[in-house]
ROTORLUM-363799 format. One record per residue (C-alpha): residue number from 1; residue in one letter; x, z, y. Coordinates in pm, whole numbers, plus 50000, padded with zeros to 5 digits. Layout:
ROTORLUM-363799
NODE   pos   code       u       w       v
NODE   NUM      A       X       Z       Y
...
This chain:
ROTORLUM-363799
NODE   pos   code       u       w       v
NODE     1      X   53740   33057   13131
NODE     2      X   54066   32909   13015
NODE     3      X   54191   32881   12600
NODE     4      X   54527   32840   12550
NODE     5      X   54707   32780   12194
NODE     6      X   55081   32784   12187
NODE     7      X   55253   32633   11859
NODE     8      X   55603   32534   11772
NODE     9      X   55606   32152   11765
NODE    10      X   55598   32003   11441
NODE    11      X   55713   31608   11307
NODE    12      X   55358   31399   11307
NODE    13      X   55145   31728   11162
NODE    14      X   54823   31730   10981
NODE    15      X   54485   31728   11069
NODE    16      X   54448   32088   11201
NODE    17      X   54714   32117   11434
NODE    18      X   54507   31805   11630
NODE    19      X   54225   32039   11604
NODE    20      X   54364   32284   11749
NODE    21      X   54490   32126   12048
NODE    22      X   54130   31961   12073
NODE    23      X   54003   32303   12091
NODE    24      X   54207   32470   12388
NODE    25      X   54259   32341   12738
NODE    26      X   54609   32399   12751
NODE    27      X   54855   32373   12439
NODE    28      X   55217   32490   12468
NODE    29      X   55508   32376   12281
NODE    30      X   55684   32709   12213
NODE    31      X   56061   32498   12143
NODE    32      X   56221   32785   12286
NODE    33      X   56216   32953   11923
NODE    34      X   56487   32966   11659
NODE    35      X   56495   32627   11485
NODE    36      X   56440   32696   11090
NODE    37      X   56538   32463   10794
NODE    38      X   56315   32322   10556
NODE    39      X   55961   32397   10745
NODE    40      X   55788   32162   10945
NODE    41      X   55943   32129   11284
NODE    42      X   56129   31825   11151
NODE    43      X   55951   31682   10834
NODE    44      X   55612   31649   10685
NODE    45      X   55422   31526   10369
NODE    46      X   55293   31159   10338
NODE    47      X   55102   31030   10041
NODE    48      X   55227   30775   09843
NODE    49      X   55157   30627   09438
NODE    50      X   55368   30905   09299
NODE    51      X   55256   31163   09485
NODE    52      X   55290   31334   09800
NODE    53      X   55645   31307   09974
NODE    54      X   55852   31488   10188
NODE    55      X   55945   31229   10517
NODE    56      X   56205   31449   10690
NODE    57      X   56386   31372   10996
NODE    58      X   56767   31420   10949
NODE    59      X   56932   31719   11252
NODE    60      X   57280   31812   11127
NODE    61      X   57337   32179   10972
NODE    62      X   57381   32387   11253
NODE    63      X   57144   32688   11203
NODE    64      X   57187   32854   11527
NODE    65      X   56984   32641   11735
NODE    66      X   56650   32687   11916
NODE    67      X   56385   32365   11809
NODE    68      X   56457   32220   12232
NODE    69      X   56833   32222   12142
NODE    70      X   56809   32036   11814
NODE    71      X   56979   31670   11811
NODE    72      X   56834   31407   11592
NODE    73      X   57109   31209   11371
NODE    74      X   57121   30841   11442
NODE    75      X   56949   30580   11212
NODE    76      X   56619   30727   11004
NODE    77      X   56388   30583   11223
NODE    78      X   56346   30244   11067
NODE    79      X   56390   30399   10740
NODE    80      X   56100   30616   10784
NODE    81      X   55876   30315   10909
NODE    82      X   55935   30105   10621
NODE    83      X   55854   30428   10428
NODE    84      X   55541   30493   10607
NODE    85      X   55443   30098   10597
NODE    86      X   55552   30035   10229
NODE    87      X   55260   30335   10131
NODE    88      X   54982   30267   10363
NODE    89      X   54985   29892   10457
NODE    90      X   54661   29865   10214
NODE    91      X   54495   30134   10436
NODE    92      X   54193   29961   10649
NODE    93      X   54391   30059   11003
NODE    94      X   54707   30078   10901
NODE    95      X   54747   29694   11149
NODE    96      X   54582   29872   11413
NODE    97      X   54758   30189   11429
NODE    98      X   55094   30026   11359
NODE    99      X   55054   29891   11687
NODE   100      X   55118   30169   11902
NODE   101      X   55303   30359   11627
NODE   102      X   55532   30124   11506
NODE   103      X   55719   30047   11857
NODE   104      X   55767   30455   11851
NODE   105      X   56010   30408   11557
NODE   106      X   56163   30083   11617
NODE   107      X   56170   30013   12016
NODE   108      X   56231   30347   12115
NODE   109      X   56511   30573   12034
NODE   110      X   56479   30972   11942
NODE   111      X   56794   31191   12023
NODE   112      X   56600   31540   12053
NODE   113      X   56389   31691   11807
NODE   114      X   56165   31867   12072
NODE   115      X   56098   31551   12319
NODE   116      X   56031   31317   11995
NODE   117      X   55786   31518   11851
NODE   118      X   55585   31547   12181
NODE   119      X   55558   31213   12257
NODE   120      X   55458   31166   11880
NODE   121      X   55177   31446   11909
NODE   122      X   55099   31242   12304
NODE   123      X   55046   30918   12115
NODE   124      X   54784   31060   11876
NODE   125      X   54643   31209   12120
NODE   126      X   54565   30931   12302
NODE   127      X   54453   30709   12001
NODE   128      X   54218   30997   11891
NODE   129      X   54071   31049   12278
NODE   130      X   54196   31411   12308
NODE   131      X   54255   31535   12651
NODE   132      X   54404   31851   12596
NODE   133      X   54699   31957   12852
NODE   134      X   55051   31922   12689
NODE   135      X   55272   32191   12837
NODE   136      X   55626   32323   12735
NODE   137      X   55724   32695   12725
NODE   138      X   56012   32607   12926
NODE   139      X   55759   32481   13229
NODE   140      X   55699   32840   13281
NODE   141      X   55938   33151   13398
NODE   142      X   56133   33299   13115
NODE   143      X   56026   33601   12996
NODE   144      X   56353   33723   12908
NODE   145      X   56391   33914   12615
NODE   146      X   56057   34024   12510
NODE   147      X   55953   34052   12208
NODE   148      X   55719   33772   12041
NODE   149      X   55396   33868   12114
NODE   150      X   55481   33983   12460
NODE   151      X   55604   33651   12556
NODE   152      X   55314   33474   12415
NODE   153      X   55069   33705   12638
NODE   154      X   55348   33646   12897
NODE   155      X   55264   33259   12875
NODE   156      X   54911   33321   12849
NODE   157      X   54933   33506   13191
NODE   158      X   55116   33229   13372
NODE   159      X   54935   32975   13196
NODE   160      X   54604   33130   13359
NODE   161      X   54432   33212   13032
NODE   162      X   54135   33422   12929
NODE   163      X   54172   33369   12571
NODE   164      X   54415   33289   12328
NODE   165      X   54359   33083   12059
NODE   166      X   54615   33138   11713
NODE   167      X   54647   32996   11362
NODE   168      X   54587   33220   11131
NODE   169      X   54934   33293   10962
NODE   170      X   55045   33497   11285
NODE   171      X   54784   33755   11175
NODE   172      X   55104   33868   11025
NODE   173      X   55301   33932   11340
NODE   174      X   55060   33945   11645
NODE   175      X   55041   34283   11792
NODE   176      X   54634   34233   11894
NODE   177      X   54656   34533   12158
NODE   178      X   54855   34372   12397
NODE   179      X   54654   34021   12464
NODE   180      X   54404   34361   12482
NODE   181      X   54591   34520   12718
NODE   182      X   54665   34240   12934
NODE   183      X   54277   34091   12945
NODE   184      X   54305   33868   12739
NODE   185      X   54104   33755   12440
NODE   186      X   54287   33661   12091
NODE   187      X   54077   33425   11868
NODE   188      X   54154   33325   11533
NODE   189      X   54143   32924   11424
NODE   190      X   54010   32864   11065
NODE   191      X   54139   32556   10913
NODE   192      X   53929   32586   10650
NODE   193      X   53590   32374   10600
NODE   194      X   53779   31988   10667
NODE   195      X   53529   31762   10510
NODE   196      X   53735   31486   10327
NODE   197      X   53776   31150   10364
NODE   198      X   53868   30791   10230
NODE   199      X   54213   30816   10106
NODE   200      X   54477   30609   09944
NODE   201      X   54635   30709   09610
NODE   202      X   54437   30976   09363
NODE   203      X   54351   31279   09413
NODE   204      X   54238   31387   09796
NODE   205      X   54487   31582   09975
NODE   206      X   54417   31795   10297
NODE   207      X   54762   31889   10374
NODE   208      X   54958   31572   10469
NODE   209      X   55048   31441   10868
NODE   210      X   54779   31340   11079
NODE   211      X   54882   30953   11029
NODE   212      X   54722   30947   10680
NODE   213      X   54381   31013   10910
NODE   214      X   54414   30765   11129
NODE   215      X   54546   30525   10883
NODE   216      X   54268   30557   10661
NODE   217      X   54002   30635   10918
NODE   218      X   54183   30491   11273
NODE   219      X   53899   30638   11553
NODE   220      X   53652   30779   11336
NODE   221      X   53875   31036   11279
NODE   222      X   53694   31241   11478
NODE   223      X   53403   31236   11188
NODE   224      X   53678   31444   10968
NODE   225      X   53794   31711   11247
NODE   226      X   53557   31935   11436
NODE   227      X   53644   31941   11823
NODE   228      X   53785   31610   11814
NODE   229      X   53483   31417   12065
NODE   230      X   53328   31077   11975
């Protein structure tokens, strides 16, 4: 038996996508997929004393790009450190998570969207203990032009999967009888049921990037995900 969840990579996501991953044995990046503006493949929400706030990575205005072609403009990074430290320096791990976070932002520099978000998602990984496999779509054969759901059962195959594992929202899309057709089985994630947790500034918020977790919580954020391991 072999679960495999394939997402389009997002900038530092919440809680659930880390789930997710903790839940599969293989997740794909699927960065071969039109890159869309204003969605989360290059921002996501932070909290801060006002409220919650957009931190968005800037990537020019060409529209016409898949998310692995997408260049990063020079010169946010710092920017959205001092953003991130300036709102959650009073969190109990903010010190110890800034110290494999912060050289991400100031040592290292980003000029692809795709790569940078990867080795984002690999860091947390590792700080959280999961163990998941990290793939690409591109590590596999194109499947030419198929149509979406053929390509993700096409991934599936070469991936060596027996089941599937999707969010929710491509209920609206997925065409269930061919992961039928092909042997394999299609699971549904549910997000809901997140207990909450200690968190800075009013009223609690589930939907904001993973690093309000872990600056809050740093390793017990396992206690506030459900396959995350001790």
């Amino acid at each position: 038996m072999k679960t495999v969840a394939i997402l389009q990579s997002n900038y530092i996501p919440w809680k659930g996508n880390f789930d997710m991953i903790a839940a599969v044995d293989e997740f794909i990046n699927y960065d071969d997929m039109q890159f869309t503006t204003n969605d989360w493949r290059n921002r996501n929400l932070i909290k801060t004393p006002q409220g919650v706030q957009w931190l968005s990575v800037p990537v020019g205005q060409g529209i016409s790009r898949r998310i692995r072609d997408v260049e990063l403009a020079p010169a946010w990074q710092a920017k959205h450190w001092k953003t991130l430290q300036g709102n959650y320096r009073r969190a109990p791990f903010f010190d110890e998570v800034a110290q494999w976070l912060e050289p991400l932002y100031l040592v290292e520099t980003h000029t692809g969207l795709s790569p940078m978000n990867r080795k984002f998602m690999e860091a947390i990984c590792r700080y959280i203990g999961i163990e998941t496999r990290i793939t690409n779509c591109w590590d596999y054969m194109s499947a030419g032009d198929k149509a979406r759901t053929a390509r993700l059962v096409d991934l599936c195959q070469q991936a060596g999967a027996t089941h599937y594992l999707s969010g929710p929202a491509a209920k609206d899309y997925i065409e269930a009888p061919l992961f039928d057709d092909a042997g394999i089985a299609l699971q549904w994630f549910d997000y809901a049921g997140f207990p909450e947790y200690p968190q800075l500034w009013g009223e609690f918020t589930h939907g904001v990037t993973v690093l309000d977790l872990l600056f809050n919580c740093g390793k017990d954020a396992h206690r506030y995900m459900r396959h995350v391991k001790a």
